[in-house]
C-alpha positions as semicolon CSV with decimal commas, in nm:
position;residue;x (nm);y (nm);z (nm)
1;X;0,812;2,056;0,520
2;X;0,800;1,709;0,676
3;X;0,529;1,559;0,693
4;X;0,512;1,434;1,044
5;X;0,492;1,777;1,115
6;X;0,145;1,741;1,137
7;X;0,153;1,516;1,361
8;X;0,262;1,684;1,691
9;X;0,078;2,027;1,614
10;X;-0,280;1,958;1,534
11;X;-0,436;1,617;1,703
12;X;-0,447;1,505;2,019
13;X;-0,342;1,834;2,175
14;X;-0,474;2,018;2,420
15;X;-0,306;2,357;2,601
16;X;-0,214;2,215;2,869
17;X;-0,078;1,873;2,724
18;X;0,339;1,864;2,704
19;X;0,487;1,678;2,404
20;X;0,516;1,397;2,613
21;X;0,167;1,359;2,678
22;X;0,061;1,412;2,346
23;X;0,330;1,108;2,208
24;X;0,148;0,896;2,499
25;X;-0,178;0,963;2,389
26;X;-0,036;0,845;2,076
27;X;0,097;0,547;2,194
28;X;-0,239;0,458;2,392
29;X;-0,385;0,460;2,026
30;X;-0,176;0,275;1,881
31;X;-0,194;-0,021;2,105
32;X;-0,583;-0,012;2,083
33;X;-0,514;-0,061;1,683
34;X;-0,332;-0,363;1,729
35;X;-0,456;-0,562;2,035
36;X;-0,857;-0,445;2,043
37;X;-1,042;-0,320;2,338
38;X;-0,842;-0,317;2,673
39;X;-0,874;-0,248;3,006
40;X;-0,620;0,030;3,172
41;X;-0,473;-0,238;3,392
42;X;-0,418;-0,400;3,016
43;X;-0,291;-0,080;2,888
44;X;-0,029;-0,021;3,162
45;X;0,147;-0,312;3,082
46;X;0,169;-0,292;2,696
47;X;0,296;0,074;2,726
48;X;0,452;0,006;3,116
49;X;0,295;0,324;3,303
50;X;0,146;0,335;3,627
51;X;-0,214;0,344;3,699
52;X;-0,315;0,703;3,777
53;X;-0,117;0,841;3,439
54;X;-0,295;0,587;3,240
55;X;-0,610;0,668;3,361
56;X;-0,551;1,035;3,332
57;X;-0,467;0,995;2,958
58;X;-0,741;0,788;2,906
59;X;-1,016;1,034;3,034
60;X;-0,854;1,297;2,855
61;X;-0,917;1,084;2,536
62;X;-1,284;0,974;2,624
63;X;-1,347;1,337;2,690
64;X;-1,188;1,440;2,332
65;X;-1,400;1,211;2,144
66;X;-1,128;0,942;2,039
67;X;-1,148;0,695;2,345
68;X;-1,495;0,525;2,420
69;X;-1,587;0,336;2,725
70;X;-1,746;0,035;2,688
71;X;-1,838;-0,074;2,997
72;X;-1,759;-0,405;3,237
73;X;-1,560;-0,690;3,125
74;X;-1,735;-1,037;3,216
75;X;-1,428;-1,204;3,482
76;X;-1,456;-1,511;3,643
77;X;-1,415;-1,337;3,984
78;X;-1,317;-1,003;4,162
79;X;-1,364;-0,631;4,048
80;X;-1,472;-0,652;3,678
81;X;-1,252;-0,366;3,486
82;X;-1,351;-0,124;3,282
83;X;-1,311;-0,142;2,905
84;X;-1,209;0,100;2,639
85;X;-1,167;0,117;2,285
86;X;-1,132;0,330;1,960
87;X;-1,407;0,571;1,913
88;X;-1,491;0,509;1,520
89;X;-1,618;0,851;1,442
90;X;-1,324;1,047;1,629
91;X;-1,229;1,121;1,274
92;X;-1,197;0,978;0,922
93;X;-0,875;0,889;0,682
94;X;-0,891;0,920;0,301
95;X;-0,695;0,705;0,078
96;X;-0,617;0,813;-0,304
97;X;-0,482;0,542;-0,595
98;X;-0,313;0,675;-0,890
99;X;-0,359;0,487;-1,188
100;X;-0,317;0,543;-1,578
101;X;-0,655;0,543;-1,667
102;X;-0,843;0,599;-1,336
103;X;-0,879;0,694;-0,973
104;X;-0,968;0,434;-0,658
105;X;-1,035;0,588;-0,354
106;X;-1,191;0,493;-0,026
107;X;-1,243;0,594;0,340
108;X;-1,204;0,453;0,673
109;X;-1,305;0,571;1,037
110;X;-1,075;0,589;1,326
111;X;-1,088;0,187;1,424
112;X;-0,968;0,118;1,033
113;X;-1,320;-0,013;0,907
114;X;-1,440;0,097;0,555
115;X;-1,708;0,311;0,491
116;X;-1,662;0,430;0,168
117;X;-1,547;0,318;-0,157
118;X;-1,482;0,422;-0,512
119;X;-1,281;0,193;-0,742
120;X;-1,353;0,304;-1,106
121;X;-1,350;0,694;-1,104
122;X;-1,207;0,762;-1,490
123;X;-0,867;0,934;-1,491
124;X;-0,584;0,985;-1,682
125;X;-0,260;1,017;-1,573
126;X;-0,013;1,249;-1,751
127;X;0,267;1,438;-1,621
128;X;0,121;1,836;-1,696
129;X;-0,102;2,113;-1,513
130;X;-0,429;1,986;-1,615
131;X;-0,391;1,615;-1,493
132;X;-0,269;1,759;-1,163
133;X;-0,578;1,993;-1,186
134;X;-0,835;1,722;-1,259
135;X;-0,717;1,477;-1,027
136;X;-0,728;1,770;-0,731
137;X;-1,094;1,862;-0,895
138;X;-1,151;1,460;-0,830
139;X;-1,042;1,408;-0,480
140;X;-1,234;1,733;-0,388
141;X;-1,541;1,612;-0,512
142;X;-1,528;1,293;-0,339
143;X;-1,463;1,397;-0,009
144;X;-1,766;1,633;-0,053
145;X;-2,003;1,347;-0,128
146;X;-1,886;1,158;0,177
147;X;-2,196;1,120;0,417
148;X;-1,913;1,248;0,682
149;X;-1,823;1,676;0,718
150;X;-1,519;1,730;0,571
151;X;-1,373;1,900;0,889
152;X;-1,354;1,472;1,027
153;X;-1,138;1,400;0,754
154;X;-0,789;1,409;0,987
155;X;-0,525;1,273;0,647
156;X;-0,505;1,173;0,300
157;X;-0,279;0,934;0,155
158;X;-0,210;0,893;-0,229
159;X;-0,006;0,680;-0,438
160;X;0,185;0,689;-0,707
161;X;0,416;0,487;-0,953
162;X;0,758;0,561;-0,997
163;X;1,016;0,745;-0,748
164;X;0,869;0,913;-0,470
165;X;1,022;1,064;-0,100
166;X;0,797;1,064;0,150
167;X;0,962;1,250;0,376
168;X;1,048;1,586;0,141
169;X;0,700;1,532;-0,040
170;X;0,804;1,543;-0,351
171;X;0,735;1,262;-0,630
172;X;1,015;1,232;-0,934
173;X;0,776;1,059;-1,108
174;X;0,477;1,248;-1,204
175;X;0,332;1,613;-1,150
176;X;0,732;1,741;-1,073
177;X;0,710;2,113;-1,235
178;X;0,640;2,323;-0,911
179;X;0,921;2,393;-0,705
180;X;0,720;2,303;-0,414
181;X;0,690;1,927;-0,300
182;X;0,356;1,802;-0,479
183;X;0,280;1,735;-0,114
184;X;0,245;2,102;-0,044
185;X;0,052;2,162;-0,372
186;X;-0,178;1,847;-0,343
187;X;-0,233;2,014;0,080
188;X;-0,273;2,352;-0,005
189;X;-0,563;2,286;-0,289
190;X;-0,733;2,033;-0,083
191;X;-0,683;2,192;0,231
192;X;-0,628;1,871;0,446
193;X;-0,248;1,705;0,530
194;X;-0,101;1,489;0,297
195;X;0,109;1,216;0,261
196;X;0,250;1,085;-0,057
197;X;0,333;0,758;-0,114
198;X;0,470;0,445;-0,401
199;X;0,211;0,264;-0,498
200;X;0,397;-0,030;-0,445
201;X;0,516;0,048;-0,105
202;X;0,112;0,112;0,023
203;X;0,042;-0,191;-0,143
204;X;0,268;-0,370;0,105
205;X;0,125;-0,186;0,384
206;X;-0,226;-0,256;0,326
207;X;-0,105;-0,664;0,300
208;X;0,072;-0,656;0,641
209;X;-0,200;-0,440;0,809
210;X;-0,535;-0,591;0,648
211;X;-0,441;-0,878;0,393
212;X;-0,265;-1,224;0,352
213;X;0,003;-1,128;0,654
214;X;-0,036;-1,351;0,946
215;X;0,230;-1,239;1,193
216;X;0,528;-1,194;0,964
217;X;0,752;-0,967;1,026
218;X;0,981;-0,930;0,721
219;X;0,765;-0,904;0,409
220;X;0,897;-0,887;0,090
221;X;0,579;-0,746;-0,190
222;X;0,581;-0,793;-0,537
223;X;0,401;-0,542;-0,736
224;X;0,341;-0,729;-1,096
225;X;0,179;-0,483;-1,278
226;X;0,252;-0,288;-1,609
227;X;0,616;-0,208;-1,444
228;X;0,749;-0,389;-1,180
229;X;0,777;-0,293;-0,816
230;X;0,795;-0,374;-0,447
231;X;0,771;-0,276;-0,094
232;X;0,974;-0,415;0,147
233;X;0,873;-0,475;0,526
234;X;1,163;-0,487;0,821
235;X;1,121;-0,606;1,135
236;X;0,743;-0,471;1,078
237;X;0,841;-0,113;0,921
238;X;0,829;-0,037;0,584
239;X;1,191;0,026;0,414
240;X;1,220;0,361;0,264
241;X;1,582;0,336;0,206
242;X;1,745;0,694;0,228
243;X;1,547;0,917;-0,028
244;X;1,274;0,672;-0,023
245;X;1,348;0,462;-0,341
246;X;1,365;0,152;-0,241
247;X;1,195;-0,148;-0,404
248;X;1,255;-0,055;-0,783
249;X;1,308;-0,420;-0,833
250;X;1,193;-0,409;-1,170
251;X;1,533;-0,207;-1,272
252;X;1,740;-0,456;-1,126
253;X;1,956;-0,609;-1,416
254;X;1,950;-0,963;-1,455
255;X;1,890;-1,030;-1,767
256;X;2,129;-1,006;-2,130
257;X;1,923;-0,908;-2,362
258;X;1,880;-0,602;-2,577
259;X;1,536;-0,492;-2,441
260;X;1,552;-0,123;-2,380
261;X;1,333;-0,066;-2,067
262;X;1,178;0,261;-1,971
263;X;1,420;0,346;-1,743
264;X;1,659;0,378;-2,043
265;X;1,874;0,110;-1,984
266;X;1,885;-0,284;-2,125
267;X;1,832;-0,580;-1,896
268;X;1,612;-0,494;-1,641
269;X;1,383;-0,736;-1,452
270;X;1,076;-0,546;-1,581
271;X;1,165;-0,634;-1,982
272;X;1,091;-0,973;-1,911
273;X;0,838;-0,945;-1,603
274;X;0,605;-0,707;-1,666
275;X;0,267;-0,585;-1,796
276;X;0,466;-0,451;-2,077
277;X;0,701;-0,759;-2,085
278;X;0,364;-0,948;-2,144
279;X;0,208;-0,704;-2,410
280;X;0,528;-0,734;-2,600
281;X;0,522;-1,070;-2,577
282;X;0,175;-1,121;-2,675
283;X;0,204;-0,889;-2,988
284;X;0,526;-1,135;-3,144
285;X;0,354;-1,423;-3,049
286;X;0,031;-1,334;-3,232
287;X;0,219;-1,206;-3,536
288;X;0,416;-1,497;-3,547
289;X;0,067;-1,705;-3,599
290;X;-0,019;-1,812;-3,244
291;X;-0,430;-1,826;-3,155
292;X;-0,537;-1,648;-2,852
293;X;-0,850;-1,523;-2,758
294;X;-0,719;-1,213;-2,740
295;X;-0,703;-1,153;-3,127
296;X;-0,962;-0,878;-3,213
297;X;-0,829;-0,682;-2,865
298;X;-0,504;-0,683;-3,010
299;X;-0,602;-0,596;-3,387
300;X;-0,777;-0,292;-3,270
301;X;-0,645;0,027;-3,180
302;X;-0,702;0,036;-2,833
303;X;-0,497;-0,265;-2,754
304;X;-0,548;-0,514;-2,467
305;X;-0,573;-0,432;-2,121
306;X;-0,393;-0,605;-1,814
307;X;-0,767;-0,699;-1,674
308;X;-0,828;-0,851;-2,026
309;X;-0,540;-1,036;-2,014
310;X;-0,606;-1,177;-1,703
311;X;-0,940;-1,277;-1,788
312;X;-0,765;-1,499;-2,111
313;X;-0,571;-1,672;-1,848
314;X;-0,800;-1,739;-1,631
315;X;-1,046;-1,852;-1,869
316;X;-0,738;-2,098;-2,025
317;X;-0,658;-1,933;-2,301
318;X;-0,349;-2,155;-2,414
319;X;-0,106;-1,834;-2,521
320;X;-0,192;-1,623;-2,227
321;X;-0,082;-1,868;-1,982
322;X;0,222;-1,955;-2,186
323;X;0,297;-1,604;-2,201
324;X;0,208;-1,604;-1,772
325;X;0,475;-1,919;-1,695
326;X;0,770;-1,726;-1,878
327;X;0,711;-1,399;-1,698
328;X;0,672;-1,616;-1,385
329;X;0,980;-1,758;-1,442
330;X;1,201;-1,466;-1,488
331;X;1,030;-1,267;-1,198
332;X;1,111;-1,614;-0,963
333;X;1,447;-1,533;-1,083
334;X;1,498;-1,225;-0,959
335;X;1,287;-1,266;-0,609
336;X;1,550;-1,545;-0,564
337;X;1,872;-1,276;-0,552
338;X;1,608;-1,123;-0,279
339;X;1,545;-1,402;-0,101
340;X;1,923;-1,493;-0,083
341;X;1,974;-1,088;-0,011
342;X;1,717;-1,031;0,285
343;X;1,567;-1,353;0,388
344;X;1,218;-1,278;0,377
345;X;0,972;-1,483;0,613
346;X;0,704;-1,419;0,366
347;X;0,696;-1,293;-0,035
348;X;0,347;-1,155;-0,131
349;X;0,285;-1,172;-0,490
350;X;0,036;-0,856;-0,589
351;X;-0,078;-0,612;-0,883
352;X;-0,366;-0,721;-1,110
353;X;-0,147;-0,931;-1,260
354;X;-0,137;-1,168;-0,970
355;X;-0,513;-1,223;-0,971
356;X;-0,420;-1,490;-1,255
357;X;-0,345;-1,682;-0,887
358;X;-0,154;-2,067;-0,935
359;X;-0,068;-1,992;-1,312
360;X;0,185;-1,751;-1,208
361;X;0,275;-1,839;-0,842
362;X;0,417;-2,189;-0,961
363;X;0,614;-2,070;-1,188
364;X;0,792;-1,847;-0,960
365;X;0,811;-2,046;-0,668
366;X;0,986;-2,320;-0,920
367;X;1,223;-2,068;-1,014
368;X;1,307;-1,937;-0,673
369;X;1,370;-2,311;-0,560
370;X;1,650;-2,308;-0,863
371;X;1,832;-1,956;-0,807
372;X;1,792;-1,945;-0,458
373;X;2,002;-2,096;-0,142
374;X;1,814;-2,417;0,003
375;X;1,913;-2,316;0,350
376;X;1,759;-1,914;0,277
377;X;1,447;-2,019;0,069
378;X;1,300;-2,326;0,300
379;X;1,228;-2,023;0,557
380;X;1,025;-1,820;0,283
381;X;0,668;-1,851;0,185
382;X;0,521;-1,755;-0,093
383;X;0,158;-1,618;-0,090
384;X;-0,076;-1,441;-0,379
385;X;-0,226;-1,113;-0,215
386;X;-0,538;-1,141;-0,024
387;X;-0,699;-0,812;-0,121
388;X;-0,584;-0,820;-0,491
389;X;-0,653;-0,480;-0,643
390;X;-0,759;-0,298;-0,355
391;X;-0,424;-0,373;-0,189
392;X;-0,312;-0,020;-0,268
393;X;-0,619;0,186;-0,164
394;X;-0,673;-0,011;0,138
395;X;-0,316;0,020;0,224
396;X;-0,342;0,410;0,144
397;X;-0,608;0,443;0,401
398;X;-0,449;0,286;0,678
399;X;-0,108;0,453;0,604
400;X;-0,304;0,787;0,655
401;X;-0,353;0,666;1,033
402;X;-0,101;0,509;1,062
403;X;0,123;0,820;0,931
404;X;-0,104;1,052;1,161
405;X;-0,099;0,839;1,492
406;X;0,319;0,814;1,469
407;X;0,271;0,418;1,362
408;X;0,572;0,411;1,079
């Protein structure tokens, strides 16, 4: 099943309303999301229809619920027009985070604003039945303690790491022993659409929609985490590439060492710029007699965590940010082959990893100035997300709207 599928069959559709209408209504919506409120003379000139249709349309959306009038604009002179905008409790979007050892999820109403939020719901993820059972057990029980009925919840979104196709539904990654697209499974047990998503790929989203994006059209997103990922943003549309796998930049061989990566081969990106690059790191530094910090993390059995980590650097721990400028460095490496590849207007570093802010944006942007064309990387800025961790969630939520309203 595709997922836009739901799309044309269950929202915005009356009897009487042809396919065309419907795709209209759709792209009324959609130009509410972007520019705010608007008058109909506004909105016939952003979607270049004539009067009466636009005003049919409209009235057929106040009358559903997902239009509201909100009454006469102030004008200098003349007839003072009409105003109408998003109606925030037309319905309600869900967005799911997959991590290793827990759950974020949050809610927003139809105009995109939060109104709920979980960010530290234990979880862990592991490829078998029960995980897929407990996480379904999970999302259920949050959408039941939402002080919204369940019936206003229009889409879910969730992420995941690793290889996933949007389109068919089915992830490559993680919960892959049904025969049916986890999509299907994942709709069928919560009884609400679904679309499934890479984590890194969401995070981008929920940058260029609601983070450090200011205009930019062609986004390039690092997600610097324990692996190594991006999204990539074209001519503002995310790049799925044709079985939706783009952005594994972390397997992208640059380097010649003899670090076997998880992906089974030796010189990936991710051996030396990575959460695990770092851990690795950290472990033969330490037993080679370097101080850190970090020490009694690292002699005990449950290790040290990427938050912990960050919270060495930040708090100058001399190893950690050693460790920090040599990942930097190899990642700026890489981003430069992108940079000379797709000449980004704008590189957004992300993942909890890039909450360490300066310590590892410097190192990369002095590494992209020394792999990368002068003429290519003077157009390219380099930013540290905006929304930091919650890039992914946040970006979940509005990809449920924006996957429901025919926006990508």
């Amino acid at each position: 099943m595709d997922s836009s599928d739901h799309s044309t069959t269950n929202f915005l559709f009356r009897s009487e309303d042809s396919v065309k209408n419907v795709l209209l209504k759709k792209k009324i919506i959609q130009q509410l999301i972007f520019l705010g409120n608007s008058s109909i003379a506004d909105i016939c000139k952003m979607i270049e229809l004539s009067v009466p249709t636009v005003t049919k349309l409209i009235l057929d959306l106040v009358d559903d619920g997902y239009l509201v009038e909100l009454g006469k604009q102030d004008t200098s002179g003349g007839r003072k027009p009409s105003m109408f905008g998003l109606n925030p409790n037309a319905g309600y979007f869900v967005g799911v985070e997959v991590r290793r050892t827990r759950l974020l999820l949050a809610t927003i109403d139809f105009m995109g604003e939060m109104i709920d939020q979980e960010y530290d719901i234990p979880y862990t993820l592991e490829n078998t039945p029960e995980a897929l059972d407990e996480l379904c057990t999970l999302i259920n029980n949050y959408i039941d303690h939402l002080p919204v009925d369940r019936k206003k919840i229009l889409y879910i979104s969730m992420n995941l790491s690793g290889r996933i196709n949007s389109i068919s539904g089915y992830s490559y990654s993680y919960f892959y022993f049904s025969e049916e697209p986890l999509m299907m499974v994942l709709e069928e047990r919560l009884g609400i659409a679904v679309n499934l998503e890479n984590d890194s790929r969401a995070m981008a989203y929920g940058e260029y929609m609601a983070g450090v994006v200011q205009g930019e059209k062609n986004i390039l997103h690092i997600n610097l985490n324990w692996g190594l990922g991006s999204g990539i943003i074209i001519d503002g549309k995310l790049y799925y590439g044709k079985s939706g796998f783009s952005g594994e930049i972390g397997h992208m061989p640059v380097f010649d060492n003899e670090i076997i990566c998880k992906c089974g081969k030796k010189g990936c990106l991710e051996t030396e710029a990575s959460g695990f690059a770092i851990m690795r790191m950290l472990n033969e530094k330490y037993k080679a007699g370097c101080t850190t910090i970090l020490a009694d993390k690292i002699d005990s059995e449950e290790g040290v965590s990427l938050y912990e980590f960050v919270d060495a650097v930040l708090k100058e721990d001399v190893l950690a940010i050693e460790i920090v400028e040599s990942i930097g460095l190899s990642l700026g490496r890489g981003v430069a082959g992108l940079i000379n590849l797709l000449n980004p207007e704008l590189v957004v570093i992300g993942g909890p990893l890039s909450e360490v802010n300066d310590y590892i944006r410097l190192p990369i942007e002095s590494a992209i100035r020394k792999y990368s064309l002068n003429l290519v990387n003077k157009d390219t800025n380099i930013k540290v997300s905006k929304l930091g961790t919650k890039a992914g969630v946040i970006g979940s939520c509005l990809l449920s709207r924006s996957k429901l309203l025919g926006l990508i």
